[in-house]
C-alpha positions as CSV (number, residue, x, y, z in Angstrom):
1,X,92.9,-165.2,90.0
2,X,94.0,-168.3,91.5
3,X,90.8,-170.3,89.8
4,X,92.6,-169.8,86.2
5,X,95.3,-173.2,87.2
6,X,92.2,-174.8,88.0
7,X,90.5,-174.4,84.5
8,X,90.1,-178.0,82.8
9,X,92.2,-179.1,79.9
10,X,93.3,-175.3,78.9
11,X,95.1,-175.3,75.7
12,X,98.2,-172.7,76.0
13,X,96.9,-170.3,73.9
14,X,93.5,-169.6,76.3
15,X,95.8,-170.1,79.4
16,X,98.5,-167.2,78.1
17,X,95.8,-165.0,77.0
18,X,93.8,-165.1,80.4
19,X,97.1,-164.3,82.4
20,X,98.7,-162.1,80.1
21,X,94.8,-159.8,80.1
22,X,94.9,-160.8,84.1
23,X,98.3,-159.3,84.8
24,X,97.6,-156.2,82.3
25,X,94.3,-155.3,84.0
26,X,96.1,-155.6,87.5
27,X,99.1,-153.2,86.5
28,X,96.4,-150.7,85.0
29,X,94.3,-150.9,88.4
30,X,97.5,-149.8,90.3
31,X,98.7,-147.5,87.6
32,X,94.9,-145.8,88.0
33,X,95.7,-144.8,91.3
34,X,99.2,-144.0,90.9
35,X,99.9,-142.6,87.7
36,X,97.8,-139.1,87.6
37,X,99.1,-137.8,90.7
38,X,102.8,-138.6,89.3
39,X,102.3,-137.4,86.0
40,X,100.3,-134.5,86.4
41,X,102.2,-133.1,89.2
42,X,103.4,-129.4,89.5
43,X,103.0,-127.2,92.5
44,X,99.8,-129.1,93.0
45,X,99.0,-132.4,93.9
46,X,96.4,-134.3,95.4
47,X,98.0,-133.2,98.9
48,X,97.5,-129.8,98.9
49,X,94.7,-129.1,96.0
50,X,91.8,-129.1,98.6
51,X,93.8,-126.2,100.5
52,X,94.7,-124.0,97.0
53,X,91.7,-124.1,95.5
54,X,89.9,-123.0,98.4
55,X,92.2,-120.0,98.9
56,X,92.3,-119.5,95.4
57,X,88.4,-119.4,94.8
58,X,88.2,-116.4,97.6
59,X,91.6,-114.5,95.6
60,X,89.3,-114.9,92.9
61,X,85.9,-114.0,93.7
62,X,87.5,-110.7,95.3
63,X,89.0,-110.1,92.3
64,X,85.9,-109.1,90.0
65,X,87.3,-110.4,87.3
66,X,86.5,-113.7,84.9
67,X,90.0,-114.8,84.3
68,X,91.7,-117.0,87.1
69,X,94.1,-115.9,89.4
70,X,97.7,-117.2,89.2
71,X,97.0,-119.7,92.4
72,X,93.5,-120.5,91.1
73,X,94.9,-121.0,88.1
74,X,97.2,-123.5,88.7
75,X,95.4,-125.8,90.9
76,X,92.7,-125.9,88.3
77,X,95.1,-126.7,84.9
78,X,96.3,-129.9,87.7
79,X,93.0,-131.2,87.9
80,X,92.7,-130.9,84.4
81,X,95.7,-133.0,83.5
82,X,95.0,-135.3,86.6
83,X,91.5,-136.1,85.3
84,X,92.9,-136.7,81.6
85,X,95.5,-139.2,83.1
86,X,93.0,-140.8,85.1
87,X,90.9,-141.4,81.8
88,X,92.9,-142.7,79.6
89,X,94.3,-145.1,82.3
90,X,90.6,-145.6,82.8
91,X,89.8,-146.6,79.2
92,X,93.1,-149.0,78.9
93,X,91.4,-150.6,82.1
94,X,88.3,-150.9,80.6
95,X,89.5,-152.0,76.9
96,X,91.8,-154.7,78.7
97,X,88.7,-155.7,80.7
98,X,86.4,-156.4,77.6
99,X,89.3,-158.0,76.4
100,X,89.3,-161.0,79.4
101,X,85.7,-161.0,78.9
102,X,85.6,-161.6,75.4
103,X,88.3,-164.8,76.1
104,X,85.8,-165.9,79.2
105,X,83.1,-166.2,77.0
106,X,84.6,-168.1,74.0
107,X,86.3,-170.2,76.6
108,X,82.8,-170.5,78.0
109,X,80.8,-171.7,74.7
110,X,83.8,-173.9,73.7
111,X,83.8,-175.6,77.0
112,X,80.7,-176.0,77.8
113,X,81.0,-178.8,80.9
114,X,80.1,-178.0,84.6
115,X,83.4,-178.0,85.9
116,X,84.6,-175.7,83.4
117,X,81.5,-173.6,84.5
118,X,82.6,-173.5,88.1
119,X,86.1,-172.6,87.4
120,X,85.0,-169.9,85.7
121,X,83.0,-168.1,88.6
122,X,85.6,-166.1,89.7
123,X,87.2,-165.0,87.0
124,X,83.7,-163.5,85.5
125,X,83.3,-161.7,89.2
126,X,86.2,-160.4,88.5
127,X,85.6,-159.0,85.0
128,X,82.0,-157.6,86.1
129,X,83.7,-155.9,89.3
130,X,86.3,-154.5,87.6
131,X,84.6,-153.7,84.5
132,X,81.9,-151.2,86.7
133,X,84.6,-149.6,87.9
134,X,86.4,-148.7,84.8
135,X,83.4,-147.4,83.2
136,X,82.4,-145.3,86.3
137,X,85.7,-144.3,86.7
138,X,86.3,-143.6,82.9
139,X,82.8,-141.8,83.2
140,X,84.0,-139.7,86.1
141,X,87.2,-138.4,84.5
142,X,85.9,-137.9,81.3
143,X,83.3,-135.3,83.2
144,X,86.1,-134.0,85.4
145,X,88.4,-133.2,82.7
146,X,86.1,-131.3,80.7
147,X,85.0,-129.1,83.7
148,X,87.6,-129.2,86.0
149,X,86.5,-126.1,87.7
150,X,83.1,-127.3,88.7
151,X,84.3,-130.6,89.6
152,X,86.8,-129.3,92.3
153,X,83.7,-127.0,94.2
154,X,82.7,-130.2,96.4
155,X,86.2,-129.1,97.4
156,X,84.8,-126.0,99.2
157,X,83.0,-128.4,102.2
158,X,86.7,-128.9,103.9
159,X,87.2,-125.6,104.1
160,X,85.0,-124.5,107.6
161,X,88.8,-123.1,109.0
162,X,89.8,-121.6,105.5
163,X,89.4,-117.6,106.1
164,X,87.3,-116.3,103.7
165,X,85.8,-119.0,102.0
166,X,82.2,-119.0,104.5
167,X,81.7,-115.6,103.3
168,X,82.2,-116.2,99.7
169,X,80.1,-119.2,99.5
170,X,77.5,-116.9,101.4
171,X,77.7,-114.1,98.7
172,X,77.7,-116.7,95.8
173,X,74.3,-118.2,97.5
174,X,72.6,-114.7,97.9
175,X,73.4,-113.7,94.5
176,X,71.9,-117.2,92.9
177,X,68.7,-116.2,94.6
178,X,67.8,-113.8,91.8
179,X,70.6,-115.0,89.5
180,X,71.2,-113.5,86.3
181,X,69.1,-110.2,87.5
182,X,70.6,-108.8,89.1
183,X,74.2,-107.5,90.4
184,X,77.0,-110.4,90.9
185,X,80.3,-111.6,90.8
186,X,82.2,-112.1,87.6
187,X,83.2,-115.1,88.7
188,X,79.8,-116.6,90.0
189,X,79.2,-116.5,85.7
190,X,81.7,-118.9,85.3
191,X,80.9,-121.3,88.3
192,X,76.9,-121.4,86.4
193,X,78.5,-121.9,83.4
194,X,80.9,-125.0,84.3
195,X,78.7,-126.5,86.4
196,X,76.3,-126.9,83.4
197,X,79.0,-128.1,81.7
198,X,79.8,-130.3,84.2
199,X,76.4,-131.7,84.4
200,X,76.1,-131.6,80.2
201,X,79.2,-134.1,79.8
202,X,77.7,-136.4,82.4
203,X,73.9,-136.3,80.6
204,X,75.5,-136.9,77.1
205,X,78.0,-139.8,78.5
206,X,75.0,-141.6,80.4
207,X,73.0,-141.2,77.2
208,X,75.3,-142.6,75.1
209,X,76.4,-145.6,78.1
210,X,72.4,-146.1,78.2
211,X,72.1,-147.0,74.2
212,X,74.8,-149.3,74.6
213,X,73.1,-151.2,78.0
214,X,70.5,-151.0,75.6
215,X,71.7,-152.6,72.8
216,X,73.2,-155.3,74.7
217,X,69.9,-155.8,76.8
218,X,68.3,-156.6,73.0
219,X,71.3,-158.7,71.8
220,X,71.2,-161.0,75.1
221,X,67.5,-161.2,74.7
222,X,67.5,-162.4,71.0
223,X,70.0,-165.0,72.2
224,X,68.1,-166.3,75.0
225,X,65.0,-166.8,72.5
226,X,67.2,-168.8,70.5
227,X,68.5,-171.0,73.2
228,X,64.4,-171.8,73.8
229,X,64.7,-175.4,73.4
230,X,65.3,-177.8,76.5
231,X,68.9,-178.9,75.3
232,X,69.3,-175.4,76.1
233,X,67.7,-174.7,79.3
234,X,71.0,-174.5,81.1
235,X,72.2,-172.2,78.8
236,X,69.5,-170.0,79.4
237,X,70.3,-169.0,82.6
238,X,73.2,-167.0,82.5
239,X,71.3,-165.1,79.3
240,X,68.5,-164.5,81.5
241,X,70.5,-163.1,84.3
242,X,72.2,-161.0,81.7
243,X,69.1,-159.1,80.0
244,X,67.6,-158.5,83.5
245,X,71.0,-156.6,84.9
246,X,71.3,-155.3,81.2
247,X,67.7,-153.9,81.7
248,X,68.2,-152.8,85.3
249,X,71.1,-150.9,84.5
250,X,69.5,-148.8,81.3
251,X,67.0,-148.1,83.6
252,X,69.6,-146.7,86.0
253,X,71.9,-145.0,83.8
254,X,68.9,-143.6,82.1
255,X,67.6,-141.7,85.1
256,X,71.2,-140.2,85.8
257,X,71.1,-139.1,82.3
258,X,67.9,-136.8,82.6
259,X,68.6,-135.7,85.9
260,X,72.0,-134.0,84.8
261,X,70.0,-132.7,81.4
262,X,67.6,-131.4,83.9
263,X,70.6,-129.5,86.1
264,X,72.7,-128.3,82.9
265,X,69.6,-126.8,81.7
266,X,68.8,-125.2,85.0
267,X,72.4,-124.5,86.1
268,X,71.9,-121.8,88.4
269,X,69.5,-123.9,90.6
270,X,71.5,-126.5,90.4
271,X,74.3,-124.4,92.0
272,X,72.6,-123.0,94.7
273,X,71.1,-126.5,95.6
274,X,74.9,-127.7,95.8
275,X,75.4,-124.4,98.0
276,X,73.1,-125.3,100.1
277,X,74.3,-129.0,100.7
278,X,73.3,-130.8,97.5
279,X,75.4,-131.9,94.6
């Protein structure tokens, strides 16, 4: 953020604010990606949780039970507490974010010169870059964490040399085919069930991310409209950039949100799609 010494005639108070919200956001984004994997760490850890779940999914599906096998078990309660870290890491990011953005602005409207305008070009890529992540990313966990299970079968692609796990994926796929008639696996229950889950959290978190692009489309809008006059033509701009992303991205968020209503409500399809390449 090398643009903030350039910014004209700050008083100390917006200057300490910007670097101390600067220098909190960077620790977070280096605590995101090193944090979970040292707090949440057991026998398990992103090194090796590829490898046990796979071997644990096939303990399990041989088993003919519901309940998790010891190995299975485990690597699924890390990725549990590994998603939960990552989220709340996630929402400080995010919260700190606003946070800069909110100072930006005010900073913004107060100075309203070109120069101050320029300087500030960075700093507000920054805060929109950043910002998507955090939300994805806060997204993401929140969904992983809450079906931990279903978010760790992408998982089950590395394992072509893992013995076993090509027949069980081949069992689980013939028995989706005329899923819940039927004879199956106790475990293939569970897989339908989480990965509804899995796709429930998602639909209700792009629903609710989708009111809130909304909302903000309709606030930028009203302030555009009241920026109308010439004096405020210059103004207008950045509003009118705003409600047309704002608007894009509802759109966007929107369609997520139905199609993982659609797959939660038709879980077992959605499964045997993923089996057979889609997610």
């Amino acid at each position: 953020m090398d643009s903030l010494g350039s910014l004209p005639r700050l008083t100390a108070t917006p200057r300490r604010q910007i670097g101390l919200l600067t220098a909190a956001t960077g620790a977070l984004l280096v605590a995101f990606f090193i944090a979970p994997n040292a707090l949440a760490r057991s026998s398990v850890n992103t090194g090796n949780v590829g490898t046990t779940f796979r071997h644990g999914l096939v303990a399990y599906w041989d088993s003919g039970s519901q309940d998790f096998p010891g190995q299975l078990d485990a690597t699924v309660s890390f990725w549990f507490r590994f998603h939960v870290v990552k989220a709340g890491v996630s929402a400080l990011l995010l919260a700190s974010v606003v946070a800069l953005g909110i100072v930006l602005w005010r900073l913004r409207r107060e100075r309203a010169g070109e120069r101050t305008r320029r300087s500030l070009v960075l700093p507000w890529t920054f805060v929109a870059t950043t910002g998507t992540f955090a939300l994805v990313a806060l997204v993401a966990n929140v969904q992983g964490a809450a079906a931990p299970f279903a978010s760790l079968l992408p998982m089950l692609s590395g394992g072509g040399t893992d013995s076993g796990v090509g027949t069980t994926v081949a069992q689980a796929r013939q028995q989706l085919a005329d899923y819940p008639d039927g004879r199956h696996s106790p475990a293939l229950a569970v897989m339908v069930d989480d990965f509804a889950v899995y796709h429930a959290v998602l639909a209700a978190m792009a629903a609710v991310v989708a009111l809130a692009l909304g909302a903000a489309t309709v606030v930028l809008w009203r302030r555009r409209r009241a920026s109308a006059a010439p004096a405020g033509t210059r103004a207008r701009r950045p509003l009118t950039w705003g409600v047309a992303g704002c608007a894009a991205l509802t759109a966007v968020v929107l369609v997520v949100a139905v199609a993982n209503a659609t797959s939660a409500a038709h879980s077992p399809q959605a499964l045997a799609a993923f089996f057979d390449g889609g997610w």
